[in-house]
N, C-alpha and C positions, 0 to 999 in steps of 0.2 A: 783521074789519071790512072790508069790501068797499072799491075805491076806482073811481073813474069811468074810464070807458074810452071815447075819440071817435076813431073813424077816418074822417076828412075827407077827399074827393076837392074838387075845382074846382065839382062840379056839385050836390055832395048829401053828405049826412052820410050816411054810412053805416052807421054803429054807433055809437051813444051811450047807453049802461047800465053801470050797478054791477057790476062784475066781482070774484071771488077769486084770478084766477090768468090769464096772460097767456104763453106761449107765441110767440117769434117767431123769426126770422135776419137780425141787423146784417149789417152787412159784415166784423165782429170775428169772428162765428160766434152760435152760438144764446145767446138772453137768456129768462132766466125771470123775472117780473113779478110780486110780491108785495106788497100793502097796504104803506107806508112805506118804499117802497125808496129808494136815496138817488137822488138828482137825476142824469140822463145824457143825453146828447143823442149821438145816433149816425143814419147813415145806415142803411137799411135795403134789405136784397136785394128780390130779386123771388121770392116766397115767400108760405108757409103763416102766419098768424095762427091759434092756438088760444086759443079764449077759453074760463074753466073760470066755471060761474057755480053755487052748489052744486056737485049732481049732473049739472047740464046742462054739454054742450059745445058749441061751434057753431064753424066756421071759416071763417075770409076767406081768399079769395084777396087778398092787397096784390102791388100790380106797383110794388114800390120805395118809394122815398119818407123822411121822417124820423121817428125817435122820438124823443119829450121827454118823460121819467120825471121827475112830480116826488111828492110823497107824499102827495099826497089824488088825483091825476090822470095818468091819460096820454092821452099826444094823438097818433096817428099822421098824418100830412101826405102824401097820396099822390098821384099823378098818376091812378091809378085802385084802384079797390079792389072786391069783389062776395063776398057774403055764398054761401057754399056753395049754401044752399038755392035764391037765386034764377038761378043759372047754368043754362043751358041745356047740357044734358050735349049731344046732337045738334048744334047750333053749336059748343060748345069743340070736339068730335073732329073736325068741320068744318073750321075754323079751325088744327089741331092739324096736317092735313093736310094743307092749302094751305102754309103753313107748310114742314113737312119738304121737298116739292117743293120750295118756293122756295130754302132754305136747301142741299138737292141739288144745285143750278144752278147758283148761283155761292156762295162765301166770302163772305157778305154778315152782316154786323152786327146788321143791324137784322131779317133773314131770322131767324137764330139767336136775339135777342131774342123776338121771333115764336112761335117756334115755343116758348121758356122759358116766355113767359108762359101756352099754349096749353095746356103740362103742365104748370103748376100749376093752372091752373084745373079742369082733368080731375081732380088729386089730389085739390081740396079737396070736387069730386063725388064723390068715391069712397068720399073718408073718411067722407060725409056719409052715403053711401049703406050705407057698413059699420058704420055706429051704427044707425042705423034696424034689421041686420040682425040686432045684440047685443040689441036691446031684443026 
């Protein structure tokens, strides 16, 4: 029995569908997501979202944010988040780049944030790209 899955940014729902199987990385370390899990609320890294829906898989890039497991629902709460498919692979390696430079330059925080969020985004094109090449 599938249970509902919303990943909400500030600007747009991002994902909102019946899901079997959730796939993510708290700040605890990876969580697996199954129909009536018990209730948890944790922070979440900047990281891969695998969503399993049957035989379909699809992933989100999430850049942080919260998870609330409860047993009909989950709800991730993110500052941004983008669905594999609609990433622009040329802009993330763009951005992946400018990035690495900046983070070269000085020890900067938000440079190395940058450049994290830059290669997840690249990953979840990759993976996107690597099922496309299974099928």
């Amino acid at each position: 029995m599938p249970f509902k899955l919303e990943v909400i940014s500030p600007d747009r729902v991002v994902f909102a569908e019946d899901v079997d199987f959730i796939a993510v990385r708290g700040v605890e370390g990876e969580l697996g997501i199954l129909p009536s899990h018990t209730p948890l609320f944790t922070k979440l890294n900047v990281d891969l979202l695998t969503v399993h829906q049957g035989d379909k898989r699809e992933v989100v890039a999430v850049m942080g944010g919260f998870l609330d497991v409860q047993p009909e629902k989950v709800t991730i709460l993110t500052d941004a988040a983008e669905r594999a498919s609609e990433i622009d692979a040329i802009r993330a390696r763009q951005a992946k780049e400018r990035a690495e430079i900046q983070a070269g330059k000085v020890k900067d925080v938000e440079a190395e944030a940058a450049l994290h969020r830059a290669v997840i985004r690249l990953k979840a094109v990759d993976l996107i790209g690597a099922a496309r090449v299974m099928r």
